[in-house]
Backbone bond lengths (Angstrom), bond angles and torsions (degrees), N, CA, C in turn:
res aa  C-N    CA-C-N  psi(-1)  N-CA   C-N-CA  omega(-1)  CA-C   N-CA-C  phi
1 X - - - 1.450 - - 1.531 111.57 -
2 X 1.065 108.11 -59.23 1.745 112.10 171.38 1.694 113.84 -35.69
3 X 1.546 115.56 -51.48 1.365 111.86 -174.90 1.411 108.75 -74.52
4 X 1.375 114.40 -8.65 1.907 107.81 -179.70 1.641 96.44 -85.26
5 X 0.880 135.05 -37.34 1.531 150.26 -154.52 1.755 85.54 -91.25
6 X 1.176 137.30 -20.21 1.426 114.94 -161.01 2.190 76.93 -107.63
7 X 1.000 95.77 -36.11 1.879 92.62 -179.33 1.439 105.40 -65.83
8 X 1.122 124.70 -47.90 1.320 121.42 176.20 1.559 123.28 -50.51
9 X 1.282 132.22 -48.63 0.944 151.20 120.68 1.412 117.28 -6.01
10 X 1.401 142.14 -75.06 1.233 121.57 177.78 1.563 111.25 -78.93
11 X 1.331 115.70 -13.93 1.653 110.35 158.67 1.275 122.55 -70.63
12 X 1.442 113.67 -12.76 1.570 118.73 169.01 1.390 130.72 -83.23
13 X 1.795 105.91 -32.76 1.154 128.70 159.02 1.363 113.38 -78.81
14 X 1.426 143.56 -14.60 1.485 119.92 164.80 1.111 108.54 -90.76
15 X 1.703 134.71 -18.82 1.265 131.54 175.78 1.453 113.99 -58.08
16 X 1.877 111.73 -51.84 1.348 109.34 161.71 1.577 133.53 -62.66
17 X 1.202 109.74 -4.85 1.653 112.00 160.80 1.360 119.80 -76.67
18 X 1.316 112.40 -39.93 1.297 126.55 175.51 1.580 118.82 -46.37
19 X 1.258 95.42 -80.95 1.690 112.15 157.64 1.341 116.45 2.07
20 X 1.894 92.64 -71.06 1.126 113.72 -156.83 1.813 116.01 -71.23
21 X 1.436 104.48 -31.28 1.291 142.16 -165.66 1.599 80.61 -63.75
22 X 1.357 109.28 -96.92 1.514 131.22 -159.77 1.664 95.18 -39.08
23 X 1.426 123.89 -57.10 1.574 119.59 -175.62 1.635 124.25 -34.16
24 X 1.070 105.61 -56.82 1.429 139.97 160.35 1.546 114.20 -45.43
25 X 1.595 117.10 -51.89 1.463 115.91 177.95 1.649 106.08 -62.19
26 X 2.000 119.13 -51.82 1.294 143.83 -166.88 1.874 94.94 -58.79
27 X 1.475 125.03 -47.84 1.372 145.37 -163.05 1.711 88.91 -54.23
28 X 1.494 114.53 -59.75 1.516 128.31 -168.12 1.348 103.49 -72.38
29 X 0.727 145.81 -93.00 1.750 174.12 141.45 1.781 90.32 16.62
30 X 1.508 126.04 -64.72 1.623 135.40 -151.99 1.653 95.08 28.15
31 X 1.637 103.09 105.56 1.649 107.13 178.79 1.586 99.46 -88.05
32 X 1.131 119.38 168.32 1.314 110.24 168.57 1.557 106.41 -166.53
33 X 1.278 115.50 44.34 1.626 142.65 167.35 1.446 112.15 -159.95
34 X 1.126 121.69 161.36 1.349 134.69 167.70 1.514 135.07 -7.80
35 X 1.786 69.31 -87.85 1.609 112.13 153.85 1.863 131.84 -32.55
36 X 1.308 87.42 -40.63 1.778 109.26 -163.73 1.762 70.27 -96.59
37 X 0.603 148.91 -71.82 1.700 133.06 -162.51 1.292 122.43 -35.62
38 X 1.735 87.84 -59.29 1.681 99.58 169.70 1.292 135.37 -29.96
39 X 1.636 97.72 -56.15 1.262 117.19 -148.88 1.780 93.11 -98.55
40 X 1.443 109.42 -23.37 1.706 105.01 155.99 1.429 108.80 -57.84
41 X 1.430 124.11 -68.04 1.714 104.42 179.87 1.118 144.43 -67.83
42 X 1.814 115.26 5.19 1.139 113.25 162.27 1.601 104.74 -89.17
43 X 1.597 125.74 -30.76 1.074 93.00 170.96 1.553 135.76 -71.70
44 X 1.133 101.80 -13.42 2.056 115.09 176.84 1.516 101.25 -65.63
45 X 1.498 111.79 -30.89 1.348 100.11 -166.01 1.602 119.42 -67.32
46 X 1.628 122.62 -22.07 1.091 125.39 -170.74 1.827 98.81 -71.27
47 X 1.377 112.25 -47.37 1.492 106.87 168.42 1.055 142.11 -62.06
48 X 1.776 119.29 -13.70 1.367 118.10 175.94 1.699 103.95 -97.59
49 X 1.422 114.25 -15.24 1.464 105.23 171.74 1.424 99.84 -63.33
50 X 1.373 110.06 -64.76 1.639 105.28 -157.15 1.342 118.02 -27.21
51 X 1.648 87.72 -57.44 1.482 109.17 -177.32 2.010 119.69 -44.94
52 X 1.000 108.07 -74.04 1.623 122.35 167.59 1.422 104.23 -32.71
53 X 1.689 124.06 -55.27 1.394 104.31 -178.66 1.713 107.00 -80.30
54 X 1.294 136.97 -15.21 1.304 120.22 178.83 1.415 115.13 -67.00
55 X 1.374 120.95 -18.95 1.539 141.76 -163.69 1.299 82.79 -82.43
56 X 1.490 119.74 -86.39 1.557 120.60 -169.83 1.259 127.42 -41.82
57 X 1.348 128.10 -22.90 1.565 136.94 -146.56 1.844 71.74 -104.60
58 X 1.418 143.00 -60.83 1.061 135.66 -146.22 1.671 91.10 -89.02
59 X 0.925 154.21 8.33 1.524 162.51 157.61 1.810 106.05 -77.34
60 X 1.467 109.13 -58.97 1.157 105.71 -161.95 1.889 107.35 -79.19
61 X 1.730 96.31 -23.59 1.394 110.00 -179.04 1.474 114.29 -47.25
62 X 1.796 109.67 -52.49 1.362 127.23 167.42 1.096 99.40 -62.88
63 X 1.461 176.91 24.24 1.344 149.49 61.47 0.912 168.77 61.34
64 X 1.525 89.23 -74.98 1.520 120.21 -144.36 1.642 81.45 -111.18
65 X 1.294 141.71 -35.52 1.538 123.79 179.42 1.838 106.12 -79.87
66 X 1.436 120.25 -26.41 1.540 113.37 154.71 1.616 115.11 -55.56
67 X 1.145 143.73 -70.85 1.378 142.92 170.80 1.314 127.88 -43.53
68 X 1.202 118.38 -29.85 1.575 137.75 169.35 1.783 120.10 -86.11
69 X 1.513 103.18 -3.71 1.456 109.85 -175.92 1.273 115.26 -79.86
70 X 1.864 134.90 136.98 1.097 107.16 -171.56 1.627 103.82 -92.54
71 X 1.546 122.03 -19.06 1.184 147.70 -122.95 1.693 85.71 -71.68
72 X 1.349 128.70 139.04 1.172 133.66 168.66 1.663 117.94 -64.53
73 X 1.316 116.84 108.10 1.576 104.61 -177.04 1.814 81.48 -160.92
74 X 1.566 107.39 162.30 1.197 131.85 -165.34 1.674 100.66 -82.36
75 X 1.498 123.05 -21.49 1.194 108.26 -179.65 1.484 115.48 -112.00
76 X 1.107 129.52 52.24 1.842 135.29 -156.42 1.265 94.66 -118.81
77 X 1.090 128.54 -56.01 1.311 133.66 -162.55 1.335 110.82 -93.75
78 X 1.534 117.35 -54.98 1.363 133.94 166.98 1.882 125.98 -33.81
79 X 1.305 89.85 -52.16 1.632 112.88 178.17 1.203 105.57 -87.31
80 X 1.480 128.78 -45.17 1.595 117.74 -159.24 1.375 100.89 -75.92
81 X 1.282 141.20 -83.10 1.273 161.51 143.03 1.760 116.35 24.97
82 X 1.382 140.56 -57.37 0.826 158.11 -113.97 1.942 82.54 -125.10
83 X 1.501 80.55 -83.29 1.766 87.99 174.78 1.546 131.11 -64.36
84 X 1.231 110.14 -10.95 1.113 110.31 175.86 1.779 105.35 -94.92
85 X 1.063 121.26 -30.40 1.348 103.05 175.39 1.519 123.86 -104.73
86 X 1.520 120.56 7.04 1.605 131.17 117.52 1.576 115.49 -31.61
87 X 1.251 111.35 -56.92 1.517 108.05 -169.82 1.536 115.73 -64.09
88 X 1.161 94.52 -38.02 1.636 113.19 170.97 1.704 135.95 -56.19
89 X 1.535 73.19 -43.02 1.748 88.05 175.51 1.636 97.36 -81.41
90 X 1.815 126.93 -43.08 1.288 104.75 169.70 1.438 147.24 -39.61
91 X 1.291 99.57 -37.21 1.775 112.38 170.11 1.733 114.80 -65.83
């Protein structure tokens, strides 16, 4: 449960980057044809990738000392594992 709640969470936080991202591109740009839309979301798109993978990469980064732990405890394997290769498959 913890690792769905920690994915959810950075899927909640890149959705709100996104948002935020594209608003901001649409704010500059004001498309007002098709075309001008388009070519607004391909340019937003280079910023909301970045963004989404800098989020994830620093999620899975914190991680990497849960998955790498040898120390016997009930949440090492349970927690690291699950969410970390959610995060993975997100990128």
């Amino acid at each position: 449960m913890v690792g769905f709640i920690a994915l959810f969470g950075i899927a909640t936080n890149d959705g709100v980057n996104n948002g935020y991202l594209y608003h901001q591109v649409f704010e500059d740009m004001k498309p007002t044809s098709v075309h001008d839309v388009r070519e607004a979301v391909c340019n937003g798109r280079e910023k909301t990738c970045s963004s989404a993978m800098m989020t994830t990469a620093v999620a899975v980064i914190a991680l990497l000392p849960v998955l790498s732990s040898t120390a016997r405890s009930r949440y090492n394997g349970s927690y690291g594992n699950p969410a970390f290769g959610g995060m993975v498959i997100q990128v």
